[in-house]
PDB file with one MODEL, atoms N, CA, C and O in Angstrom:
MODEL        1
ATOM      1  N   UNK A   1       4.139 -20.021  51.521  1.00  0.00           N
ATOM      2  CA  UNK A   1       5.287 -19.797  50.653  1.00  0.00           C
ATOM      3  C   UNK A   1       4.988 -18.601  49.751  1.00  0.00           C
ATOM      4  O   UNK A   1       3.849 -18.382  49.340  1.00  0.00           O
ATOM      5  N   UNK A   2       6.063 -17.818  49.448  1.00  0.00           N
ATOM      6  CA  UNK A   2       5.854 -16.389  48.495  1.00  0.00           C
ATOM      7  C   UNK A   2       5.546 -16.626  47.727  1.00  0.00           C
ATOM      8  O   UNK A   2       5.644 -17.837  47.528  1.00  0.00           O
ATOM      9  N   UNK A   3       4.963 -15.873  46.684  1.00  0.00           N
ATOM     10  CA  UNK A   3       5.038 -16.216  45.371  1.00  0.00           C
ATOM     11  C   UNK A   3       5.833 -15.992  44.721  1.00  0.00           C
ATOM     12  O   UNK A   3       6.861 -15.507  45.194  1.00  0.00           O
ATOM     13  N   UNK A   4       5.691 -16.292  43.073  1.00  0.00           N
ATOM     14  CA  UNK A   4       7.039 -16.229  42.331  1.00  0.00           C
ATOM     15  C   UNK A   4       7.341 -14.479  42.256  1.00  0.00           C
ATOM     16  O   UNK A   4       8.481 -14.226  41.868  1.00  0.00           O
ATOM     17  N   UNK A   5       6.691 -13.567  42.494  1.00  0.00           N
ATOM     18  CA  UNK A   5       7.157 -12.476  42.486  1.00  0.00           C
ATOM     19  C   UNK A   5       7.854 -12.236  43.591  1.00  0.00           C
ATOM     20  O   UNK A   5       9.059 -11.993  43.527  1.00  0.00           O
ATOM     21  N   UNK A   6       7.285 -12.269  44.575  1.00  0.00           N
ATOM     22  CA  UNK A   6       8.242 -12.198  46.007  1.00  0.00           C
ATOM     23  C   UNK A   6       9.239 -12.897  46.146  1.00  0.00           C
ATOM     24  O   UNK A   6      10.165 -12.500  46.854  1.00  0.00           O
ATOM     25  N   UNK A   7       9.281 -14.020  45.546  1.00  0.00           N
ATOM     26  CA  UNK A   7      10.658 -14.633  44.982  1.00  0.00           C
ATOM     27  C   UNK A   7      11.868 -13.921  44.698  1.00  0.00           C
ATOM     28  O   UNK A   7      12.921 -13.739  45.308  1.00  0.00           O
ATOM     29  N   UNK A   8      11.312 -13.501  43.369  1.00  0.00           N
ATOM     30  CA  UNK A   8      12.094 -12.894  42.547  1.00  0.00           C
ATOM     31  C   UNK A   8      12.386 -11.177  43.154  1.00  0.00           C
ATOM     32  O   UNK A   8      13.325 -10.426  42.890  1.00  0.00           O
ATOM     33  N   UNK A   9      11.603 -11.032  43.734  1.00  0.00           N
ATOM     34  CA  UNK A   9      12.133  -9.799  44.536  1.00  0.00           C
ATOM     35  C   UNK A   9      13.312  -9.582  45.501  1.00  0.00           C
ATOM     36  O   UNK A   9      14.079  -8.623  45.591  1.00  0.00           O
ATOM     37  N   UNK A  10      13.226 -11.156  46.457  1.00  0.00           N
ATOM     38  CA  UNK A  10      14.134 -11.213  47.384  1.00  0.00           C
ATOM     39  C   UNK A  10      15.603 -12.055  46.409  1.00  0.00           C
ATOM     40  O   UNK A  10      16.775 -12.098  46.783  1.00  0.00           O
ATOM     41  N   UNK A  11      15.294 -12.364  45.724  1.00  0.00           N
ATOM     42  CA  UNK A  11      16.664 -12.881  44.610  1.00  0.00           C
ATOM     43  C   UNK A  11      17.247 -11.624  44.112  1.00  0.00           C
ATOM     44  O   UNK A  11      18.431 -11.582  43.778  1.00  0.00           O
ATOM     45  N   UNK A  12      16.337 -10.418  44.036  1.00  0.00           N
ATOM     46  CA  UNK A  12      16.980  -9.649  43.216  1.00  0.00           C
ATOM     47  C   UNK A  12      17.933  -8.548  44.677  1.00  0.00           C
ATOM     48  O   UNK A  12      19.090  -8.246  44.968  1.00  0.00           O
ATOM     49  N   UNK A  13      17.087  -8.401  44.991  1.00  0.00           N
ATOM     50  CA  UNK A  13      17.721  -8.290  46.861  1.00  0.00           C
ATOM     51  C   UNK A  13      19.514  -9.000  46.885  1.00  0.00           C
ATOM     52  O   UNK A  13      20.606  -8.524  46.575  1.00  0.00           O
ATOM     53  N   UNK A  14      19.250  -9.777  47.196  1.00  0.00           N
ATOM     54  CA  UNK A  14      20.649 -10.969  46.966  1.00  0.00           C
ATOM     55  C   UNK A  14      21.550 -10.649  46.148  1.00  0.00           C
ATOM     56  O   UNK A  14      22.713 -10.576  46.547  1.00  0.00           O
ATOM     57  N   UNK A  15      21.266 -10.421  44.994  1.00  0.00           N
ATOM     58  CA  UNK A  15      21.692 -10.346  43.636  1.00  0.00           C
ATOM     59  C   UNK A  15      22.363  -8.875  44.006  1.00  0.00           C
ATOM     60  O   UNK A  15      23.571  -8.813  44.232  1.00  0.00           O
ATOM     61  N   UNK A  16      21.515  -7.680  44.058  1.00  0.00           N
ATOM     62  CA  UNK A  16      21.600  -6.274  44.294  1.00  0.00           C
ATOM     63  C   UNK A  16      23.206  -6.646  45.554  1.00  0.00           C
ATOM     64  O   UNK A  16      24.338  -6.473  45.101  1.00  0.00           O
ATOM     65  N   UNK A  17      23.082  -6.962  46.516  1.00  0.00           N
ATOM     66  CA  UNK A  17      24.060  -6.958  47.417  1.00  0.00           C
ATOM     67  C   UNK A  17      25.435  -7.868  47.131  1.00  0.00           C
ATOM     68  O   UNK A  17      26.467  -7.831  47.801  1.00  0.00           O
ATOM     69  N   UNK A  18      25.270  -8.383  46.398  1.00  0.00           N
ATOM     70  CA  UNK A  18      26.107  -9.459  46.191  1.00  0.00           C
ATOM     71  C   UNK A  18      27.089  -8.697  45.116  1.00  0.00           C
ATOM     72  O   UNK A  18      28.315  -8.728  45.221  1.00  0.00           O
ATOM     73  N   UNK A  19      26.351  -7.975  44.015  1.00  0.00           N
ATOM     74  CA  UNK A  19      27.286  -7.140  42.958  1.00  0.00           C
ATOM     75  C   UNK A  19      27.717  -5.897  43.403  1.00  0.00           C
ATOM     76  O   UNK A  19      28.568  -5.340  42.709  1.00  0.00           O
ATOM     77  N   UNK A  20      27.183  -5.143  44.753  1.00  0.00           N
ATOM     78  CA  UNK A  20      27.606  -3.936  45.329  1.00  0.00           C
ATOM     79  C   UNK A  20      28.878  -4.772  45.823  1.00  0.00           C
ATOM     80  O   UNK A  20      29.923  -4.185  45.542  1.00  0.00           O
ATOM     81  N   UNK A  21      29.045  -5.886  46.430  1.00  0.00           N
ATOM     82  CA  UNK A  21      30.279  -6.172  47.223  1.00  0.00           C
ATOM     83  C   UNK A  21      31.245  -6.564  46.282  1.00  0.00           C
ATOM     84  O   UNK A  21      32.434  -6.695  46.575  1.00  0.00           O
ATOM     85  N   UNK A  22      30.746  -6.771  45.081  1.00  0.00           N
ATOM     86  CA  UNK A  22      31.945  -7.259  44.387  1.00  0.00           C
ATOM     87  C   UNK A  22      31.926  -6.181  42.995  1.00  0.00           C
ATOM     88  O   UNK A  22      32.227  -6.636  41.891  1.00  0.00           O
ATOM     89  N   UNK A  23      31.631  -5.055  43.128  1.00  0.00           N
ATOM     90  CA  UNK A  23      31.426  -4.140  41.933  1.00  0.00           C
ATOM     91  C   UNK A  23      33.056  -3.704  41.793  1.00  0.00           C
ATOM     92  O   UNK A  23      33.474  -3.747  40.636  1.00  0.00           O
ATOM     93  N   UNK A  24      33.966  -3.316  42.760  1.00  0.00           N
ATOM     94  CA  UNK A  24      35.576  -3.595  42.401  1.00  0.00           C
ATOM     95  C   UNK A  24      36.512  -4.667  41.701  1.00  0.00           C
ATOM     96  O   UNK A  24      37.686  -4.423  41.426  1.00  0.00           O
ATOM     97  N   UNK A  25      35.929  -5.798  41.455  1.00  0.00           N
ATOM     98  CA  UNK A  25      36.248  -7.047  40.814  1.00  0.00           C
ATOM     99  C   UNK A  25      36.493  -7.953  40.438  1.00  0.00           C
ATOM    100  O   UNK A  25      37.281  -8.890  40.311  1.00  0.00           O
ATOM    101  N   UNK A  26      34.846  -7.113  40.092  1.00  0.00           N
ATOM    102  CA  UNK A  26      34.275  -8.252  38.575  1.00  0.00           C
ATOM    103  C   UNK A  26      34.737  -7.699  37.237  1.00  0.00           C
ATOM    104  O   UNK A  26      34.725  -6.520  36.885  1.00  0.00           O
ATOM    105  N   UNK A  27      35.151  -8.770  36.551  1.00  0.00           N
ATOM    106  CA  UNK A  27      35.494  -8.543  35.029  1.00  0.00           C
ATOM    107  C   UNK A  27      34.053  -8.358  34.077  1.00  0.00           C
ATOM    108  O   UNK A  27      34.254  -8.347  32.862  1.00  0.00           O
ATOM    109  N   UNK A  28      32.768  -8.228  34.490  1.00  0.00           N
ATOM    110  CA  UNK A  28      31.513  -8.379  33.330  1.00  0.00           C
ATOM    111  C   UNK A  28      30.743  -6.901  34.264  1.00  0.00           C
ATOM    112  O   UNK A  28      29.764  -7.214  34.943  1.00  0.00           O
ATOM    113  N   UNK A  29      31.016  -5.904  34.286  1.00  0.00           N
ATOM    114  CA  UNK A  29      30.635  -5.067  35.193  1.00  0.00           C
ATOM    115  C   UNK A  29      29.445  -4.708  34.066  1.00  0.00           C
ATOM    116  O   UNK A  29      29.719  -4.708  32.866  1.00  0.00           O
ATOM    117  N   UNK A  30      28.365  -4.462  34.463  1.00  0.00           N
ATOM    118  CA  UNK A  30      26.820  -3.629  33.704  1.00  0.00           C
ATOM    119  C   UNK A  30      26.643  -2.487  34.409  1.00  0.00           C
ATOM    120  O   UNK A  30      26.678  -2.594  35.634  1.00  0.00           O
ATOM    121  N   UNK A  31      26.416  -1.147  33.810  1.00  0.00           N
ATOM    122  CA  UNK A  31      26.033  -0.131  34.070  1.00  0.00           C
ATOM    123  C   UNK A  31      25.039  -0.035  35.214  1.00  0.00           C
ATOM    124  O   UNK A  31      23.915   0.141  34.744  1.00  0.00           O
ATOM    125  N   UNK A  32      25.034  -0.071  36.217  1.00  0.00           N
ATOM    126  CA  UNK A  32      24.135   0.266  37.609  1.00  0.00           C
ATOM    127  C   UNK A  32      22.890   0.959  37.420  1.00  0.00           C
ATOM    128  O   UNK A  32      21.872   0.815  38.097  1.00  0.00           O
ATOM    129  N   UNK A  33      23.085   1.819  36.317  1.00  0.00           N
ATOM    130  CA  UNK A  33      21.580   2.591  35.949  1.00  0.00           C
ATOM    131  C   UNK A  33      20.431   1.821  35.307  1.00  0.00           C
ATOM    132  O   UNK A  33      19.226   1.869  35.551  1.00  0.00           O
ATOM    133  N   UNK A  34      21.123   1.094  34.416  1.00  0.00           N
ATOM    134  CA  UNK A  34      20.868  -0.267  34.034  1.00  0.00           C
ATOM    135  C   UNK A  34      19.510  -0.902  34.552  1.00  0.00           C
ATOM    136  O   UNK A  34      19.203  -0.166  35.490  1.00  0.00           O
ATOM    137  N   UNK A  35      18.294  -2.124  34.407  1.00  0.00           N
ATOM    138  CA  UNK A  35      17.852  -2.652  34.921  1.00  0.00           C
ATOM    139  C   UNK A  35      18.331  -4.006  34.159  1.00  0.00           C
ATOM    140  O   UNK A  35      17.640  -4.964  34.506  1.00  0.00           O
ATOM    141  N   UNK A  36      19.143  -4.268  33.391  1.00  0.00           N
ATOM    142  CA  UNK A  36      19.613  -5.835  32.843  1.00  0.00           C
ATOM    143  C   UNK A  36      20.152  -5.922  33.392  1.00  0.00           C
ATOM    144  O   UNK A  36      20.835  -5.012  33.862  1.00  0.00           O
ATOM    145  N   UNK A  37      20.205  -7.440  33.780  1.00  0.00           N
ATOM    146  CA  UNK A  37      20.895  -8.522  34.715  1.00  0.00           C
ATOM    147  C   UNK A  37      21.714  -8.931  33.922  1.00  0.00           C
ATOM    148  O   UNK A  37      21.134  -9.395  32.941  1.00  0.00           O
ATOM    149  N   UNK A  38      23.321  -9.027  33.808  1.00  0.00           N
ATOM    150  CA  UNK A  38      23.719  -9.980  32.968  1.00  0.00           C
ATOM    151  C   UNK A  38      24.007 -11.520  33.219  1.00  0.00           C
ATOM    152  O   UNK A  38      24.833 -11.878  34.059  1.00  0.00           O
ATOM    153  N   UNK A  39      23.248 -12.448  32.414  1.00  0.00           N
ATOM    154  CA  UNK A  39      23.327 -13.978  33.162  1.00  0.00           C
ATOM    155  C   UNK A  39      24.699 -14.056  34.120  1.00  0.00           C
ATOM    156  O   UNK A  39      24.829 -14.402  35.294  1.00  0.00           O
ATOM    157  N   UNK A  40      25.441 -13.699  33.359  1.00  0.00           N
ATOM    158  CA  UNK A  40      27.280 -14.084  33.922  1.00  0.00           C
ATOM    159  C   UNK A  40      26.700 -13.656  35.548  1.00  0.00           C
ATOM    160  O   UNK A  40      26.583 -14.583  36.349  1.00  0.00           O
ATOM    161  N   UNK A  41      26.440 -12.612  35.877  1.00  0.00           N
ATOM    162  CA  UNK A  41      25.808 -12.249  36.923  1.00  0.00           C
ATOM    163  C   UNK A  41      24.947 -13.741  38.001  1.00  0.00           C
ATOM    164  O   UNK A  41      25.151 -14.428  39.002  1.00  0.00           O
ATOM    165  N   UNK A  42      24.460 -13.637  37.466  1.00  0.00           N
ATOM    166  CA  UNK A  42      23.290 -13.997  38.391  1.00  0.00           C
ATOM    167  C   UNK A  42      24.672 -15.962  38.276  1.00  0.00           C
ATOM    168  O   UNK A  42      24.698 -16.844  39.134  1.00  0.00           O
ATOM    169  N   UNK A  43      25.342 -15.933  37.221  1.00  0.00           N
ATOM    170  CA  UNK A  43      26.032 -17.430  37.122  1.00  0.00           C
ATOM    171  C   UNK A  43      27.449 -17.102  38.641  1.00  0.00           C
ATOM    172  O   UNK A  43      27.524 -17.949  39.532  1.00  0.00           O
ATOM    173  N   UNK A  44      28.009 -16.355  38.663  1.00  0.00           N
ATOM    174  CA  UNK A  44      28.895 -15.648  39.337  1.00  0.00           C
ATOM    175  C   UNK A  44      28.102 -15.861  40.981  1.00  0.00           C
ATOM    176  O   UNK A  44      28.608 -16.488  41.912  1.00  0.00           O
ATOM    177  N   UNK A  45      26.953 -15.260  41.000  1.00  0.00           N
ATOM    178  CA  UNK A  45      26.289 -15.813  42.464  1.00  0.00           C
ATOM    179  C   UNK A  45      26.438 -16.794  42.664  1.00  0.00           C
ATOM    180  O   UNK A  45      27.243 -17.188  43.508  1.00  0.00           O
ATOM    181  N   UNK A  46      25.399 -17.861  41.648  1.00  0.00           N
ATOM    182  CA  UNK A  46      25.279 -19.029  42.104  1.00  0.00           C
ATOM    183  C   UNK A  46      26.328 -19.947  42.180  1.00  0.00           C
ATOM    184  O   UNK A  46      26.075 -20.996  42.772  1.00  0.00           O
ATOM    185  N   UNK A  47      27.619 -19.773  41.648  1.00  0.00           N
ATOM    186  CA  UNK A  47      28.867 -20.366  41.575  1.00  0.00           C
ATOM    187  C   UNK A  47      29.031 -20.001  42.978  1.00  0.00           C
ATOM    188  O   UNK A  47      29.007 -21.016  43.674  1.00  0.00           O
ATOM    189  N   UNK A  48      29.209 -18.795  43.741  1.00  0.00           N
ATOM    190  CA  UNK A  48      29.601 -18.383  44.956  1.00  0.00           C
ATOM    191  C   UNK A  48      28.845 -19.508  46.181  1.00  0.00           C
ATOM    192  O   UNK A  48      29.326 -20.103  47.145  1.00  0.00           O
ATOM    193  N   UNK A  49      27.625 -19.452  45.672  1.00  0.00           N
ATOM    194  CA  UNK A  49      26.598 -20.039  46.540  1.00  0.00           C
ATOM    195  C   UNK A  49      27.023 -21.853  46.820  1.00  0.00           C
ATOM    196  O   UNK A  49      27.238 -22.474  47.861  1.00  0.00           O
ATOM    197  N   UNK A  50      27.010 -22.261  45.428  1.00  0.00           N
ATOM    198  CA  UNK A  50      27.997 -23.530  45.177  1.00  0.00           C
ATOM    199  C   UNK A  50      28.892 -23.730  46.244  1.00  0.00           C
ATOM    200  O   UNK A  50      28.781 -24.527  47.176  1.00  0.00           O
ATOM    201  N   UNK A  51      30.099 -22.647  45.931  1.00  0.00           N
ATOM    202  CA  UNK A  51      31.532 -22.703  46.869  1.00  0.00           C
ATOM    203  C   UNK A  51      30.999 -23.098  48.212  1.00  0.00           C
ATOM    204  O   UNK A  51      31.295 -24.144  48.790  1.00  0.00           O
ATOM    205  N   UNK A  52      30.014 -21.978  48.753  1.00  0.00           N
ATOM    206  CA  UNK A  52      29.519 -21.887  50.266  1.00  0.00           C
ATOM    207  C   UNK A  52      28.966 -23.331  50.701  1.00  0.00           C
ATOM    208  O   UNK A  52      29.281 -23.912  51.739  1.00  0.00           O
ATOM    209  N   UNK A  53      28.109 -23.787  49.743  1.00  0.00           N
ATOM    210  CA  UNK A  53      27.841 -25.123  49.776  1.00  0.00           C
ATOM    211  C   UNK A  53      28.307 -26.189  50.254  1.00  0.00           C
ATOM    212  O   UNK A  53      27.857 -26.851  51.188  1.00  0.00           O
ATOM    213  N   UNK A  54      29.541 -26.441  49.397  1.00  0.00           N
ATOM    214  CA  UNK A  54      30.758 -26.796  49.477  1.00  0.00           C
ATOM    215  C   UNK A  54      31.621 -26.644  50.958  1.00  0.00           C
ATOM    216  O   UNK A  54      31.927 -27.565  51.715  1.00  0.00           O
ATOM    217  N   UNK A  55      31.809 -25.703  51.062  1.00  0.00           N
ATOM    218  CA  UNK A  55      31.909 -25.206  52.219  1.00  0.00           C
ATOM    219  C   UNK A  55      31.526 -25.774  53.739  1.00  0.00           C
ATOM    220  O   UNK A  55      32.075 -26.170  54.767  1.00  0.00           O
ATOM    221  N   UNK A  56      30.581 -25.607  53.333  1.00  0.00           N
ATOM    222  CA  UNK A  56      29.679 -26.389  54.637  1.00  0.00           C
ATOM    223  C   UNK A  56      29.305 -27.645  54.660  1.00  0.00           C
ATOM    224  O   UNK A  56      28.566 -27.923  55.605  1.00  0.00           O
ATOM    225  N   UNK A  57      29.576 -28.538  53.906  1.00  0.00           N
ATOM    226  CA  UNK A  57      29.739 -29.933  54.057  1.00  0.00           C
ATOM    227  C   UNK A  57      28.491 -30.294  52.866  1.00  0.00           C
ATOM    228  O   UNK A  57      28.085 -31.455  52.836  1.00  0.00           O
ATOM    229  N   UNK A  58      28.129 -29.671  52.273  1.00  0.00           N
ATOM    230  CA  UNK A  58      27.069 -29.841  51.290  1.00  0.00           C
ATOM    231  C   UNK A  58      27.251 -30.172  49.518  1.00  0.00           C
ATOM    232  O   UNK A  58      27.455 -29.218  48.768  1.00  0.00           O
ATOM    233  N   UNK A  59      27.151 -31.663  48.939  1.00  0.00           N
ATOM    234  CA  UNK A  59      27.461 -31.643  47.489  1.00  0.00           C
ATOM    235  C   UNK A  59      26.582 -30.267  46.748  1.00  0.00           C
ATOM    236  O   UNK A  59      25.504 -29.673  46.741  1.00  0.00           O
ATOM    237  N   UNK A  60      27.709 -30.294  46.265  1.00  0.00           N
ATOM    238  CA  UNK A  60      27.018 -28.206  45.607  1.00  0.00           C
ATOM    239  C   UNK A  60      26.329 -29.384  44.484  1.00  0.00           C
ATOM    240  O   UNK A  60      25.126 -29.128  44.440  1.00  0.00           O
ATOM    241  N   UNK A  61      26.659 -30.629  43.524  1.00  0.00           N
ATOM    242  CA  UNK A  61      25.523 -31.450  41.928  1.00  0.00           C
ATOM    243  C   UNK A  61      24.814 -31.703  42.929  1.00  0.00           C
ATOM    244  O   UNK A  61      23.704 -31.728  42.399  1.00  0.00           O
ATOM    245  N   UNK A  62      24.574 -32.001  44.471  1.00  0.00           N
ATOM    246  CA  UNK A  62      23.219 -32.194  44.846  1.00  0.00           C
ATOM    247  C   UNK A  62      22.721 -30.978  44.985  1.00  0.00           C
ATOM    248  O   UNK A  62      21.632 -31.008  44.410  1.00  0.00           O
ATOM    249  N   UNK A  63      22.908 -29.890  45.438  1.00  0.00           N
ATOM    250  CA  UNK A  63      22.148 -29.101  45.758  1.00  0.00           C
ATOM    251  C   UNK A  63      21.090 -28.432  44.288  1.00  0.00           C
ATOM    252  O   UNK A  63      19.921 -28.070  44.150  1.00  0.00           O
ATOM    253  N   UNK A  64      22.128 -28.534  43.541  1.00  0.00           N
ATOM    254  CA  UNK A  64      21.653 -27.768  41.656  1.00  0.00           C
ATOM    255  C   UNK A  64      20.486 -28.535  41.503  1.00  0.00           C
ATOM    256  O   UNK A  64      19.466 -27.959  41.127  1.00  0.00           O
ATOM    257  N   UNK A  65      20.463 -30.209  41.822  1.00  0.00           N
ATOM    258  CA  UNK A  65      19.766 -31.385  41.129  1.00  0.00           C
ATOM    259  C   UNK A  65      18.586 -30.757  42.022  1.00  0.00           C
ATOM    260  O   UNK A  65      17.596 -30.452  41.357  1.00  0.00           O
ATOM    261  N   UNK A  66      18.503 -30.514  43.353  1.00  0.00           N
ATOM    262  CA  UNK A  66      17.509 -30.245  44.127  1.00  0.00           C
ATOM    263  C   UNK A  66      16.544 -28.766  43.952  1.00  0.00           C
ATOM    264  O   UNK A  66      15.334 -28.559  44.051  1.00  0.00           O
ATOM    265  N   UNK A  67      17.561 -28.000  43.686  1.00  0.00           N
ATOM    266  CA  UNK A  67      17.184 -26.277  42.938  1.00  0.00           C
ATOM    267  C   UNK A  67      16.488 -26.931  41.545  1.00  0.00           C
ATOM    268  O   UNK A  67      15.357 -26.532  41.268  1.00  0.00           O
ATOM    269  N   UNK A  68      17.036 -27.780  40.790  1.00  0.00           N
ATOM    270  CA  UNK A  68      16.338 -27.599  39.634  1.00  0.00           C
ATOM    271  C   UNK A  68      15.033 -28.401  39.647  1.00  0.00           C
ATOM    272  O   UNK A  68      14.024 -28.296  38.950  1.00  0.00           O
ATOM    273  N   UNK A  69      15.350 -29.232  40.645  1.00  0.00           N
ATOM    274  CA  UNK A  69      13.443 -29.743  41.020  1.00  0.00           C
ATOM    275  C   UNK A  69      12.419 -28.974  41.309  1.00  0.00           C
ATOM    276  O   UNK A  69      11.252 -29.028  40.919  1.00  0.00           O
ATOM    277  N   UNK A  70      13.254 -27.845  42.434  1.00  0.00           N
ATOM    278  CA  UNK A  70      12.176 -26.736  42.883  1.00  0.00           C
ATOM    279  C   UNK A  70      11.822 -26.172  41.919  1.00  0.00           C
ATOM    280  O   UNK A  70      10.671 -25.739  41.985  1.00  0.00           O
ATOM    281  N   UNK A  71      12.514 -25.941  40.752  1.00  0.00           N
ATOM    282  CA  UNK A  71      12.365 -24.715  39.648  1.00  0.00           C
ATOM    283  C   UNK A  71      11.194 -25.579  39.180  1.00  0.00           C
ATOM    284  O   UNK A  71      10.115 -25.040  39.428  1.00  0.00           O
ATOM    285  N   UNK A  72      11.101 -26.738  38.589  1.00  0.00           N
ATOM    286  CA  UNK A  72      10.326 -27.310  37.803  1.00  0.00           C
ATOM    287  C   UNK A  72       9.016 -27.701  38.472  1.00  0.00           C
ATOM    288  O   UNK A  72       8.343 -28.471  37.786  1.00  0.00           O
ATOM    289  N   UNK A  73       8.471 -27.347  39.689  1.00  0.00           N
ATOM    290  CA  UNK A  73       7.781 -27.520  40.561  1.00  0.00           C
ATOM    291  C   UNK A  73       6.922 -25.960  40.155  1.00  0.00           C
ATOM    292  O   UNK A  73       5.826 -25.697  39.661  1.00  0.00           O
ATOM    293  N   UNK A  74       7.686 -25.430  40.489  1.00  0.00           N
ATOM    294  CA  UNK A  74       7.392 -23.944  40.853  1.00  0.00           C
ATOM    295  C   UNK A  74       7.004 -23.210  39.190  1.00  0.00           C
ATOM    296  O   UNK A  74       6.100 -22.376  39.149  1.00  0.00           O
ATOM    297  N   UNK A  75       7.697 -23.566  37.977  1.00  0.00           N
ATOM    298  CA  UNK A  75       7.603 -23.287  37.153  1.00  0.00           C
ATOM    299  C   UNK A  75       6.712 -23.763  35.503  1.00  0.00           C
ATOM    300  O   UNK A  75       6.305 -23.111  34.541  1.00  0.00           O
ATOM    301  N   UNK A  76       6.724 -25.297  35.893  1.00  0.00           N
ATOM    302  CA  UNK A  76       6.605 -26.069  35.151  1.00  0.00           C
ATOM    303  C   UNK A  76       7.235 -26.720  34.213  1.00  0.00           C
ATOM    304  O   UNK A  76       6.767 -27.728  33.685  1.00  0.00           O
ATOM    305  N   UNK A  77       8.702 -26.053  33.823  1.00  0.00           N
ATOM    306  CA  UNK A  77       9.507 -25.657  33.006  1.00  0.00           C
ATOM    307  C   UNK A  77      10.617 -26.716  33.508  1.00  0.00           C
ATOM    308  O   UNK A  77      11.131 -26.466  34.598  1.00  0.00           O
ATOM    309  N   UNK A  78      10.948 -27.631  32.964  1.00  0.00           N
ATOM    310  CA  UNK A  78      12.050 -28.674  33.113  1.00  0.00           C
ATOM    311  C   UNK A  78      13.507 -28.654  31.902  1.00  0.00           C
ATOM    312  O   UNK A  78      13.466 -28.794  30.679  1.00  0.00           O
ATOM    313  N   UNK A  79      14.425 -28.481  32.591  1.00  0.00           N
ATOM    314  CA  UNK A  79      15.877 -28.455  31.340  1.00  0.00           C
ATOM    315  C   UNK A  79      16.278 -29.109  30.788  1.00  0.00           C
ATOM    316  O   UNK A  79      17.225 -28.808  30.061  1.00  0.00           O
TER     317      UNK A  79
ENDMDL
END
């Protein structure tokens, strides 16, 4: 398994493609030159990701409950 940098590399990957496709509109647009993420951002994915979830026959509160296990696994850090 990657580590948390390679993680966060391929999230930002995701992230990077996900706001090029929707850089026509979004209402919270950040300067591209930019290296801040704005949360709304990265909330706007994971809402999308949700939908897809959803989508495919998958409870999007299970999937979060299951993401936020990994996080706290991976992080130590519980919400």
């Amino acid at each position: 398994m990657p580590d948390k940098v390679k993680h966060a590399e391929l999230a930002q990957k995701a992230l990077d493609a996900y706001l090029h496709e929707h850089s026509g509109i979004r209402r919270w647009c950040h300067p591209r030159a930019s290296d801040v993420i704005g949360e709304c951002d990265i909330i706007d994915l994971v809402t999308d990701l949700m939908l897809l979830a959803e989508a495919k026959g998958h409870d999007p509160h299970g999937v979060i409950r299951k993401v936020e296990a990994h996080l706290q696994a991976e992080t130590g850090l519980s919400s």
